[in-house]
PyMOL Python script that loads the backbone (N, CA, C, O; Angstrom):
from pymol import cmd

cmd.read_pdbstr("""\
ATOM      1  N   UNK A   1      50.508  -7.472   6.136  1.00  0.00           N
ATOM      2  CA  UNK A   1      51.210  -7.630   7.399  1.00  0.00           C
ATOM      3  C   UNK A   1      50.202  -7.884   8.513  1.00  0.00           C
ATOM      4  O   UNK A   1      49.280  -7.078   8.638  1.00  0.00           O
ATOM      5  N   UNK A   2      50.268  -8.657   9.121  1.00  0.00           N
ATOM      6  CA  UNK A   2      49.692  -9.641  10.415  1.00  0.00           C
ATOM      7  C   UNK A   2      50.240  -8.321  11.723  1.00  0.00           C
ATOM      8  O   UNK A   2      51.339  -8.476  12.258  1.00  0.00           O
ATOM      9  N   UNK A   3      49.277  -6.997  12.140  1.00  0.00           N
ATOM     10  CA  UNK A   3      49.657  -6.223  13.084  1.00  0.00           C
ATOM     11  C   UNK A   3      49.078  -7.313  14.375  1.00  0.00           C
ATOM     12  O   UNK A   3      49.546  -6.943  15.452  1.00  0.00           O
ATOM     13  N   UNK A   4      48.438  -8.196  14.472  1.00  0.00           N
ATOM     14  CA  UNK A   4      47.941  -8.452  15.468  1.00  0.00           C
ATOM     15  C   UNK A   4      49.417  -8.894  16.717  1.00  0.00           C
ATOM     16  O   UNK A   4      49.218  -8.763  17.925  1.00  0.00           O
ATOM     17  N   UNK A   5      50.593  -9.321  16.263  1.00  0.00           N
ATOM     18  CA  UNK A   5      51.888  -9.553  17.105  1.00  0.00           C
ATOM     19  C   UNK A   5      52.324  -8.111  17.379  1.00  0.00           C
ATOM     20  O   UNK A   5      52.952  -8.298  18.422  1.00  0.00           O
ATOM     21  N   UNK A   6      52.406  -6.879  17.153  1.00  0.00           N
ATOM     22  CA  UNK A   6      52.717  -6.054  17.420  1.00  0.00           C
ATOM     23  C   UNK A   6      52.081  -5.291  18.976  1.00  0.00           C
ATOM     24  O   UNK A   6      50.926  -5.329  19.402  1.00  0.00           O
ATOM     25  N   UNK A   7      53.438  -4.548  19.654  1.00  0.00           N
ATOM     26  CA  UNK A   7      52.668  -4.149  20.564  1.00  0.00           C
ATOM     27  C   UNK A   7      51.738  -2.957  20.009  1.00  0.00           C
ATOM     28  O   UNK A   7      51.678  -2.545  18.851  1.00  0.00           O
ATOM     29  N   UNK A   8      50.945  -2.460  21.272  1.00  0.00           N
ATOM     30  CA  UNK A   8      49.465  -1.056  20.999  1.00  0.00           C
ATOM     31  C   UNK A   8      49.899  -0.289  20.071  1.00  0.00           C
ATOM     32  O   UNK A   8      49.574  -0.361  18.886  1.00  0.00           O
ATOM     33  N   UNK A   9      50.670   0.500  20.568  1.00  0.00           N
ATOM     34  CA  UNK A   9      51.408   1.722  19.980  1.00  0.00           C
ATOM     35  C   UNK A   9      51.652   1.315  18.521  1.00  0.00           C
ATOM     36  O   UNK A   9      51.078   1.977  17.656  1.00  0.00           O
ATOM     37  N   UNK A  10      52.478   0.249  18.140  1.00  0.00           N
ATOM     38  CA  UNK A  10      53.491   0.290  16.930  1.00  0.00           C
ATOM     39  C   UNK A  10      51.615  -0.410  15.951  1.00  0.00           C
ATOM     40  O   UNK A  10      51.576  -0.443  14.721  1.00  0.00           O
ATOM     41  N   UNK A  11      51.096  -0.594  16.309  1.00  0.00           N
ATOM     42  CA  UNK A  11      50.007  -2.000  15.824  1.00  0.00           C
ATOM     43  C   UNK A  11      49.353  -0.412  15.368  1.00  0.00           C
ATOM     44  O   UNK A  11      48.954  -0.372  14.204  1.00  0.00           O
ATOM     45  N   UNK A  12      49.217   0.837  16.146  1.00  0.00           N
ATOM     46  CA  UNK A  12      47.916   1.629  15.264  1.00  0.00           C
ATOM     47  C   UNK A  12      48.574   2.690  14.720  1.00  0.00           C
ATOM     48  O   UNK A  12      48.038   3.682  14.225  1.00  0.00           O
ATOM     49  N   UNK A  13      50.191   2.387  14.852  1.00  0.00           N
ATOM     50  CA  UNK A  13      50.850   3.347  14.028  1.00  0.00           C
ATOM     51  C   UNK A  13      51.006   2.729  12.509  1.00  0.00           C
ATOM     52  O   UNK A  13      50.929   3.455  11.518  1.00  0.00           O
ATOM     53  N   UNK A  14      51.199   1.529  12.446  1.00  0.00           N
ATOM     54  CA  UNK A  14      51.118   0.586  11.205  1.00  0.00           C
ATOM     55  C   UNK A  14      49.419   0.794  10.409  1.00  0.00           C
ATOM     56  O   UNK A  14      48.982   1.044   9.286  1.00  0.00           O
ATOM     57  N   UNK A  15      48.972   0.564  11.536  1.00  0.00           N
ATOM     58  CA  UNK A  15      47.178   1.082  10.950  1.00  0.00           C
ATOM     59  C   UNK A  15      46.735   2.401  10.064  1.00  0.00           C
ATOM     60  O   UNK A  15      45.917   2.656   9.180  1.00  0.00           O
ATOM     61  N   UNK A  16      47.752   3.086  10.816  1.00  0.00           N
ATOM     62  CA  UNK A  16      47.382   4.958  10.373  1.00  0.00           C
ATOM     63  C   UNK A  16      48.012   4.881   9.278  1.00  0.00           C
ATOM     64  O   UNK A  16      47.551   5.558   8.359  1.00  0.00           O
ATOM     65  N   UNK A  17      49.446   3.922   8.959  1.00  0.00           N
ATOM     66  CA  UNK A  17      50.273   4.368   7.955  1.00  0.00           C
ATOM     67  C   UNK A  17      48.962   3.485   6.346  1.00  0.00           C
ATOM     68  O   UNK A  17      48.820   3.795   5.164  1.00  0.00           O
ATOM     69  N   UNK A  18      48.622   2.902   6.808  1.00  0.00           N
ATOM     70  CA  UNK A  18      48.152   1.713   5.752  1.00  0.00           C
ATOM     71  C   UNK A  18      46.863   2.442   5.155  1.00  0.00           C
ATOM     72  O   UNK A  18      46.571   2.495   3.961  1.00  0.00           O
ATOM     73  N   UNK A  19      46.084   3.044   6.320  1.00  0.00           N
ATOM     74  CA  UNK A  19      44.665   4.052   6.397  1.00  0.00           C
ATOM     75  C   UNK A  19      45.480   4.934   5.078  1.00  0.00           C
ATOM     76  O   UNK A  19      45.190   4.797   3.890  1.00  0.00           O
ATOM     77  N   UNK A  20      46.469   5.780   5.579  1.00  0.00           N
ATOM     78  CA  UNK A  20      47.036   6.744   4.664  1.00  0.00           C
ATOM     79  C   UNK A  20      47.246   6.250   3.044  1.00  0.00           C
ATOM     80  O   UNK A  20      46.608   6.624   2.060  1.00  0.00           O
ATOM     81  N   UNK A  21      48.349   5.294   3.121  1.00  0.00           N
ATOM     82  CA  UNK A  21      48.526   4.475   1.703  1.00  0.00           C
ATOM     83  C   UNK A  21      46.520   4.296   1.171  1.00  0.00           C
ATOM     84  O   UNK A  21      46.117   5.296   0.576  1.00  0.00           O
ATOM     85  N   UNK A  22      45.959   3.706   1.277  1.00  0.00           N
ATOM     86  CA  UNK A  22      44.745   3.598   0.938  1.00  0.00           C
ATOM     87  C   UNK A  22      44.072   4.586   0.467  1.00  0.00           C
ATOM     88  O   UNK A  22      43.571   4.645  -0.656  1.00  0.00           O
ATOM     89  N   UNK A  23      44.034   5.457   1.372  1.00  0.00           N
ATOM     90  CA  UNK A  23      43.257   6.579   0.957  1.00  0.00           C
ATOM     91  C   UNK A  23      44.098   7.498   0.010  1.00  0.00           C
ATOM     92  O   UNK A  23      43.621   8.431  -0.635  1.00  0.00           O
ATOM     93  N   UNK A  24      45.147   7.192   0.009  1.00  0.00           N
ATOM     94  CA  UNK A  24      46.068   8.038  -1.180  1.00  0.00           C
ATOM     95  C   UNK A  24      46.027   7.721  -2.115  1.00  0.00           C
ATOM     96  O   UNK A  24      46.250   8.511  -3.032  1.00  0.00           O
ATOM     97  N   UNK A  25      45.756   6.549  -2.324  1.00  0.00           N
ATOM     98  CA  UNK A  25      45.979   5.928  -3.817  1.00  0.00           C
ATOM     99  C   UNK A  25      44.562   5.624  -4.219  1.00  0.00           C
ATOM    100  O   UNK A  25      44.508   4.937  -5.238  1.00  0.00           O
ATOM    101  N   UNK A  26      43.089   6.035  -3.558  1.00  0.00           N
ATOM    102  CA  UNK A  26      41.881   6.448  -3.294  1.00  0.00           C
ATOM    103  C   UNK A  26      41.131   5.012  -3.195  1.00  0.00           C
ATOM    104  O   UNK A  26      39.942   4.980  -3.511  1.00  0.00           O
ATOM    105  N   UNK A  27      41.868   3.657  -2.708  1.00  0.00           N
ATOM    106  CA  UNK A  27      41.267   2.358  -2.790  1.00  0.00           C
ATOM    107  C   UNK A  27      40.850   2.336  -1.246  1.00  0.00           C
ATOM    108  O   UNK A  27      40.499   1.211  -0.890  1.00  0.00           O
ATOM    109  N   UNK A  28      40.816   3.066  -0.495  1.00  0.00           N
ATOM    110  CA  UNK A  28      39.929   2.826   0.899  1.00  0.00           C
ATOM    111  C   UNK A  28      38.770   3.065   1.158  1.00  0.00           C
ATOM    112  O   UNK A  28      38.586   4.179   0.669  1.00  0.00           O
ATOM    113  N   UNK A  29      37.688   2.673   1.702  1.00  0.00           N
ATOM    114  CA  UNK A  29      36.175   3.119   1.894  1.00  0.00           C
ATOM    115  C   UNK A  29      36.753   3.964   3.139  1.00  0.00           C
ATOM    116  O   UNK A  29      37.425   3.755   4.149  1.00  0.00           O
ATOM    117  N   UNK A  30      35.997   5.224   2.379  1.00  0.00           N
ATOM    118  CA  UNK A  30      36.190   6.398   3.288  1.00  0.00           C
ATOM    119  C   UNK A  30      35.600   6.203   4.780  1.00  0.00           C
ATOM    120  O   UNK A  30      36.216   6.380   5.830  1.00  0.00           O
ATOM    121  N   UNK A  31      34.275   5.803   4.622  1.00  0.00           N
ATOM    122  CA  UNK A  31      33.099   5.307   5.635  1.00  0.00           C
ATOM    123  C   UNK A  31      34.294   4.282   6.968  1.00  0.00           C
ATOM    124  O   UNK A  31      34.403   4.346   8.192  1.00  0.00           O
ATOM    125  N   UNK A  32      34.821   3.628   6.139  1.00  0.00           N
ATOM    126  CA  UNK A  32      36.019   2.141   6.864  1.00  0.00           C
ATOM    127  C   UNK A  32      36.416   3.022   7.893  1.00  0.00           C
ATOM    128  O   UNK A  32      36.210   3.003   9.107  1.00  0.00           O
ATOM    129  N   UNK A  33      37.219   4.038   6.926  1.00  0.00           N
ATOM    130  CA  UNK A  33      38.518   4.798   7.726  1.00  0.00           C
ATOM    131  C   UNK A  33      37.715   5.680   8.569  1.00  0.00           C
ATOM    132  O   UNK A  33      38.270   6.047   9.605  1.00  0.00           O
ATOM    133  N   UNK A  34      36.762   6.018   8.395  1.00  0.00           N
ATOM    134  CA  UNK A  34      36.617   7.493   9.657  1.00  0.00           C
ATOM    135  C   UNK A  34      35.555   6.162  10.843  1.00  0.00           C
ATOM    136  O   UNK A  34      35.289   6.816  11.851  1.00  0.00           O
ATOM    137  N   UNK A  35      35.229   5.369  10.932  1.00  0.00           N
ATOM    138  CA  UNK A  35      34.711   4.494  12.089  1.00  0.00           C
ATOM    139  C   UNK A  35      36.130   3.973  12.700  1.00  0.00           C
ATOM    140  O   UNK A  35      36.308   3.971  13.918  1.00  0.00           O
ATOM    141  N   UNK A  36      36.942   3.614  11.957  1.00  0.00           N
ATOM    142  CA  UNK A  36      38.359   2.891  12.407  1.00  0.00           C
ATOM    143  C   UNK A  36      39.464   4.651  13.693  1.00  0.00           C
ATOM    144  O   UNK A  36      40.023   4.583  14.788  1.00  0.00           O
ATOM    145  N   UNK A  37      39.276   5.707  12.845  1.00  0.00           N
ATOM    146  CA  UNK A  37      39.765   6.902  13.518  1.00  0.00           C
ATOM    147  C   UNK A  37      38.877   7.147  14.463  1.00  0.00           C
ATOM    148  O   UNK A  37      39.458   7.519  15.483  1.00  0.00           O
ATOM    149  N   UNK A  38      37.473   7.099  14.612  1.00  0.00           N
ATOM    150  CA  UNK A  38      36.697   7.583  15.542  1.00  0.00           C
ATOM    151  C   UNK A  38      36.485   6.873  16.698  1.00  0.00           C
ATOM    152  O   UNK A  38      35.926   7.199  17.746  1.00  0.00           O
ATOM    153  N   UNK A  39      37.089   5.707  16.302  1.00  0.00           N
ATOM    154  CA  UNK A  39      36.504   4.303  17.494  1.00  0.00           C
ATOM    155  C   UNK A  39      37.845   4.355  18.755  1.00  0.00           C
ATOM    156  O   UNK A  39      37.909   3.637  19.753  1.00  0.00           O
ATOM    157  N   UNK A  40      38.675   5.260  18.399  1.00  0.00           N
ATOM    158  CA  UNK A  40      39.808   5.377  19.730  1.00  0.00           C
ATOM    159  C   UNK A  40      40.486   6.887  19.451  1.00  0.00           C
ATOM    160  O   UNK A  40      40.439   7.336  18.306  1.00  0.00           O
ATOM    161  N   UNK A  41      41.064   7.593  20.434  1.00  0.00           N
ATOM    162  CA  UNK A  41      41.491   8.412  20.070  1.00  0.00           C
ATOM    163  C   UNK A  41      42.893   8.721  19.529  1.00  0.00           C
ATOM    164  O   UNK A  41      43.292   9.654  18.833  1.00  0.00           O
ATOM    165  N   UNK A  42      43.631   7.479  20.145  1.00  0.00           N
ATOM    166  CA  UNK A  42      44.996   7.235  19.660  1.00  0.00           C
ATOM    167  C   UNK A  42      44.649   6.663  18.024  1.00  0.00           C
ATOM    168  O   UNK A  42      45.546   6.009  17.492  1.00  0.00           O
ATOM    169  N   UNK A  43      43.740   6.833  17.465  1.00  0.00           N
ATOM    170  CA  UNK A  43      43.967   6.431  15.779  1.00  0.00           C
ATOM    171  C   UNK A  43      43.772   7.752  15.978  1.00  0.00           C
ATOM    172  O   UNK A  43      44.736   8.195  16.602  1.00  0.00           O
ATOM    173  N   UNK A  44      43.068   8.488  15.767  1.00  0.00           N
ATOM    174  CA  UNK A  44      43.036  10.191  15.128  1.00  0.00           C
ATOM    175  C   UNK A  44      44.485  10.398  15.211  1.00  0.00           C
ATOM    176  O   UNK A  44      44.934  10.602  14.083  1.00  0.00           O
ATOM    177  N   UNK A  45      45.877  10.436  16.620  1.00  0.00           N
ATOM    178  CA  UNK A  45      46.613  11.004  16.661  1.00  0.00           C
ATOM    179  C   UNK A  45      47.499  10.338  16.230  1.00  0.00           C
ATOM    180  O   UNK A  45      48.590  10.874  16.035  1.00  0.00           O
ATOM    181  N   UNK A  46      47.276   8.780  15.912  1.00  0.00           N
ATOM    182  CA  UNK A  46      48.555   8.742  14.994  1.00  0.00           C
ATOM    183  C   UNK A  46      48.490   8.909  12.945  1.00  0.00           C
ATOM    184  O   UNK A  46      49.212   9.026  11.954  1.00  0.00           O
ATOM    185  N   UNK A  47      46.875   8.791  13.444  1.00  0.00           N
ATOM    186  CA  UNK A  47      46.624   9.429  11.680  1.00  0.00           C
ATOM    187  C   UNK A  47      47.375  10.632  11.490  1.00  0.00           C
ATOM    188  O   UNK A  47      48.167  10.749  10.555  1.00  0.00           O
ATOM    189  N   UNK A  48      47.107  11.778  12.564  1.00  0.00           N
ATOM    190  CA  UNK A  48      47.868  12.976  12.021  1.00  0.00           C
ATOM    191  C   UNK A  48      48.945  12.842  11.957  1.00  0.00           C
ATOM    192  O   UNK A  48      49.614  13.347  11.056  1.00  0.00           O
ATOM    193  N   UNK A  49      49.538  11.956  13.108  1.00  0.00           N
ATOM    194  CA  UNK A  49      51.439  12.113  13.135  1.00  0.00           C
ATOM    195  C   UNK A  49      51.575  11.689  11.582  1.00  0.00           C
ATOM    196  O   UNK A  49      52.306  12.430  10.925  1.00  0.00           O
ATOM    197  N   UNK A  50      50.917  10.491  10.825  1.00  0.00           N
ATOM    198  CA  UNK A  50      51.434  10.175   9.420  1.00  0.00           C
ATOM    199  C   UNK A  50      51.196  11.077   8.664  1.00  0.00           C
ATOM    200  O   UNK A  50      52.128  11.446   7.949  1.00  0.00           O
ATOM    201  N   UNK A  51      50.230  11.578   8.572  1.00  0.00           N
ATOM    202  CA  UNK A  51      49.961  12.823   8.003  1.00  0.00           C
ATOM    203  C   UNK A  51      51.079  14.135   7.993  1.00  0.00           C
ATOM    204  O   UNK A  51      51.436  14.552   6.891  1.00  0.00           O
ATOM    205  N   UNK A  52      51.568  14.709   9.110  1.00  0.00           N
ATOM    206  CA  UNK A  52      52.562  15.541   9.431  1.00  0.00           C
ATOM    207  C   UNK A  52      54.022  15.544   8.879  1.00  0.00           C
ATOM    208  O   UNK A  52      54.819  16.430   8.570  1.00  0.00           O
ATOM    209  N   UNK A  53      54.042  13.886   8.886  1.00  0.00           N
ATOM    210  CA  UNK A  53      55.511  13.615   8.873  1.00  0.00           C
ATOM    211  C   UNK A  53      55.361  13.220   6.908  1.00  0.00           C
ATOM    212  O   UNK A  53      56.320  13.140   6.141  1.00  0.00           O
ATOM    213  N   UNK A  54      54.006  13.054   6.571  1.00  0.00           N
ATOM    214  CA  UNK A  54      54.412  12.736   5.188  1.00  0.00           C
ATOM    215  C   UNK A  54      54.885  14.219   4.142  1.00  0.00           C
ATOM    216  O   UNK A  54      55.637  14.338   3.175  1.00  0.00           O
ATOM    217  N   UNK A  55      53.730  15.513   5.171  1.00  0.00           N
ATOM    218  CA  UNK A  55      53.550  16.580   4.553  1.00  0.00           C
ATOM    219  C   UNK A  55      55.623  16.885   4.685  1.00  0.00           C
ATOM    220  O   UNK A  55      56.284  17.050   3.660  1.00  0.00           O
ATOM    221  N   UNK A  56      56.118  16.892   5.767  1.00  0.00           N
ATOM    222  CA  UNK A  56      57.741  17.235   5.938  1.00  0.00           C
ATOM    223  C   UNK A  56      58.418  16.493   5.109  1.00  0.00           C
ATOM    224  O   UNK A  56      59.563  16.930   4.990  1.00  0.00           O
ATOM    225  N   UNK A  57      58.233  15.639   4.535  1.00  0.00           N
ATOM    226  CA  UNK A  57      59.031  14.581   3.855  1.00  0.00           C
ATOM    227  C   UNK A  57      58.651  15.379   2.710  1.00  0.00           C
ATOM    228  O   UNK A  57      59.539  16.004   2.130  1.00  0.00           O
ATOM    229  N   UNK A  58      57.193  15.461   2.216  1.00  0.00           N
ATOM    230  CA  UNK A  58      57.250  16.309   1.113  1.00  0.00           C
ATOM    231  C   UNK A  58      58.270  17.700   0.762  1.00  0.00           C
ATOM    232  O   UNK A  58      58.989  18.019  -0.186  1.00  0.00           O
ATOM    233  N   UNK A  59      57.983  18.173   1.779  1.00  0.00           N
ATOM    234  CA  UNK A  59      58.643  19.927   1.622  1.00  0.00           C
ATOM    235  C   UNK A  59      60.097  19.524   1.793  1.00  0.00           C
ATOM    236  O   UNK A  59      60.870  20.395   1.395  1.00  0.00           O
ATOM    237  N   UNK A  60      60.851  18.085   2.437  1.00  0.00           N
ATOM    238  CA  UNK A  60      62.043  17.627   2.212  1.00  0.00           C
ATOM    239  C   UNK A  60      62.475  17.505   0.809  1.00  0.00           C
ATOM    240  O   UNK A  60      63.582  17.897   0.439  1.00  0.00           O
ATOM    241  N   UNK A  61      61.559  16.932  -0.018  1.00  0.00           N
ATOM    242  CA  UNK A  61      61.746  16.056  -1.569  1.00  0.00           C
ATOM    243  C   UNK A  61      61.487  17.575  -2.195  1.00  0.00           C
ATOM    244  O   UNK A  61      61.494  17.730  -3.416  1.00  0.00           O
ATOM    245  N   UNK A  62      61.350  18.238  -1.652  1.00  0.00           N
ATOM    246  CA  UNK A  62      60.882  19.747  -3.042  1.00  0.00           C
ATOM    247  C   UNK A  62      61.798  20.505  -2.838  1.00  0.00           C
ATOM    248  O   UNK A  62      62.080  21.359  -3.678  1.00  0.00           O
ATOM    249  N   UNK A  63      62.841  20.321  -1.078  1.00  0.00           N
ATOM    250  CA  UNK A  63      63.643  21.421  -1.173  1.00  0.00           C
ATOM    251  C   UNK A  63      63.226  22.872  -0.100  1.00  0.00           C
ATOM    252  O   UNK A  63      63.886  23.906   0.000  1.00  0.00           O
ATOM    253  N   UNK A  64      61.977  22.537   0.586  1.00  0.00           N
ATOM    254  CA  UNK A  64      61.720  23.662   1.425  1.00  0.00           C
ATOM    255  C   UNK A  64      61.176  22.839   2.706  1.00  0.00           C
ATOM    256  O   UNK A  64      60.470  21.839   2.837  1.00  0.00           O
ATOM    257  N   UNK A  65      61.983  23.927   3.788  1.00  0.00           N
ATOM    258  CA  UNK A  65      62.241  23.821   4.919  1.00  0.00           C
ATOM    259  C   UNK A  65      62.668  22.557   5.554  1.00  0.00           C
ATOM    260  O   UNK A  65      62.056  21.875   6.376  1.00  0.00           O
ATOM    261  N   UNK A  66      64.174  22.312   4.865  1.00  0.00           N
ATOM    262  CA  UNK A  66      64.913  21.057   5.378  1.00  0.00           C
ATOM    263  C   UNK A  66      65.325  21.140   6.938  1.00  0.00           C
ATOM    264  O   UNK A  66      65.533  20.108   7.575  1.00  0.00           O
ATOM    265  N   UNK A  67      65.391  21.932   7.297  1.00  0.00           N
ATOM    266  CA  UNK A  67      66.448  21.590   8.824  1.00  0.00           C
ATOM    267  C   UNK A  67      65.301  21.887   9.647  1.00  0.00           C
ATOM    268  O   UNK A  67      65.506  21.727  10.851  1.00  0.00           O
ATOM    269  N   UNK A  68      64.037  22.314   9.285  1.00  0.00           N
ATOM    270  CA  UNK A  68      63.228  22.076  10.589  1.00  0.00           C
ATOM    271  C   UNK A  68      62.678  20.076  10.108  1.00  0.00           C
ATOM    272  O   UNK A  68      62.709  19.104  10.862  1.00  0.00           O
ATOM    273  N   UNK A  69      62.378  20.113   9.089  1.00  0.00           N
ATOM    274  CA  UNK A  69      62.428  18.591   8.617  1.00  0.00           C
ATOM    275  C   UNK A  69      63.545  17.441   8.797  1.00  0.00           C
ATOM    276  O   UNK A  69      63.213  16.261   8.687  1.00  0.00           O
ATOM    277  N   UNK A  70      64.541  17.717   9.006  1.00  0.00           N
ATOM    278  CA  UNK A  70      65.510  17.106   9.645  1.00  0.00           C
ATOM    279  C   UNK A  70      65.567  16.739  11.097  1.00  0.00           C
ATOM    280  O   UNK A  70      65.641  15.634  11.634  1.00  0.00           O
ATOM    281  N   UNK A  71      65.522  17.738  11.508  1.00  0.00           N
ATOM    282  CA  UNK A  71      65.307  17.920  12.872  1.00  0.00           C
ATOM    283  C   UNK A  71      64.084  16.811  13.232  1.00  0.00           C
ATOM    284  O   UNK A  71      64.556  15.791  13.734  1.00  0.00           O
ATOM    285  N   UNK A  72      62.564  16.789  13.079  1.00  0.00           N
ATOM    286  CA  UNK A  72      62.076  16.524  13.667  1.00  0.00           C
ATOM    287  C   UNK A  72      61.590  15.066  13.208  1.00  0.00           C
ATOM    288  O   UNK A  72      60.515  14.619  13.610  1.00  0.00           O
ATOM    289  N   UNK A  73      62.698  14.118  12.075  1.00  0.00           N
ATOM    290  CA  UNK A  73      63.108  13.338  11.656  1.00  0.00           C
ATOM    291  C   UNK A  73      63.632  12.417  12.752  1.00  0.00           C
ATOM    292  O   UNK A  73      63.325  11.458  13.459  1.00  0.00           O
ATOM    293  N   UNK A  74      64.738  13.396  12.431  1.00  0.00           N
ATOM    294  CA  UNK A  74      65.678  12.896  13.906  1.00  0.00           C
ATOM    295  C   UNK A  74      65.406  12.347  15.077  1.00  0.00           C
ATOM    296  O   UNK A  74      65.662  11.279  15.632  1.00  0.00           O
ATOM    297  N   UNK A  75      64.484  13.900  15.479  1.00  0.00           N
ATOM    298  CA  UNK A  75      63.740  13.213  17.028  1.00  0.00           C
ATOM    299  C   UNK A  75      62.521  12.181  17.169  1.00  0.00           C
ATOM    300  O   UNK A  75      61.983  11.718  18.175  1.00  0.00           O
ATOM    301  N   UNK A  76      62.227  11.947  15.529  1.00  0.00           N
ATOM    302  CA  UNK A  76      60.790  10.549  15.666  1.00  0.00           C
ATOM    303  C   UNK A  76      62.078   9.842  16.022  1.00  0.00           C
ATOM    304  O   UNK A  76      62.232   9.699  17.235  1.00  0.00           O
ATOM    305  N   UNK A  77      63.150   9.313  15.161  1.00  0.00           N
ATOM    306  CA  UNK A  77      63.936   7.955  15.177  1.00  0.00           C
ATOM    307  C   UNK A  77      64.482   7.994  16.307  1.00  0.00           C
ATOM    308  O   UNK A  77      64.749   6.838  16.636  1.00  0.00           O
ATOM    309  N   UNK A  78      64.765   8.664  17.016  1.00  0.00           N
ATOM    310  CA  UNK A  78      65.402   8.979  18.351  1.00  0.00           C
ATOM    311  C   UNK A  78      64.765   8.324  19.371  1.00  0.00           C
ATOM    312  O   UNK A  78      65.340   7.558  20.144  1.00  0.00           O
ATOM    313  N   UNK A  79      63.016   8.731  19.421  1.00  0.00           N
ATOM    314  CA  UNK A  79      62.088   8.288  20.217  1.00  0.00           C
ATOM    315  C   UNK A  79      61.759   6.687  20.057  1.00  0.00           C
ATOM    316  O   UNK A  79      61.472   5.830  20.893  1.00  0.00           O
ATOM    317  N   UNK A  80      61.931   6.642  18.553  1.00  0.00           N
ATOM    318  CA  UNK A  80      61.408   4.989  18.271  1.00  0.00           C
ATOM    319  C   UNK A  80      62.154   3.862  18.853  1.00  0.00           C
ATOM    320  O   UNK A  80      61.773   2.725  19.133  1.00  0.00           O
ATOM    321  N   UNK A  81      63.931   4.737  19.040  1.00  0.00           N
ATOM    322  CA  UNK A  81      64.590   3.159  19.796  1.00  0.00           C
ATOM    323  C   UNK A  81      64.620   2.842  21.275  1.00  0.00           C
ATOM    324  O   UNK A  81      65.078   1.768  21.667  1.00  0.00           O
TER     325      UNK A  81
END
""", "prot")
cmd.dss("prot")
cmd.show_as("cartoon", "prot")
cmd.util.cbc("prot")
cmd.orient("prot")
């Protein structure tokens, strides 16, 4: 995906999500990703938001602590429109 048409925000939230996929599936140079997080501070914070929201999705898919995971589901999609 071509982030360069995207506005700021959505362009290093797409970044953090892709950083994540990569490093999960362990095909990212670690070295890549921590110059790419360190070089602004809005990558650190949307690394964590993917991070946060993947860990809730988890404890969604296992069955623990749905309605605070619901909830704060809700209020990302809420914010996004």
């Amino acid at each position: 995906m071509n982030t360069d048409d995207l506005p700021p925000r959505k362009r290093i939230i797409d970044e953090a999500a892709t950083w994540y996929a990569e490093l999960d599936s362990g095909v990212a140079d670690v070295r890549e990703f921590e110059v790419w997080r360190d070089s602004d501070p809005r990558h650190a914070v949307a690394f964590a938001q993917i991070v946060g929201t993947v860990s809730l999705l988890d404890k969604v898919k296992d069955g623990q602590d749905g309605e605070h995971a619901s909830s704060f589901v809700s209020q990302r999609m809420n914010r996004s429109k």
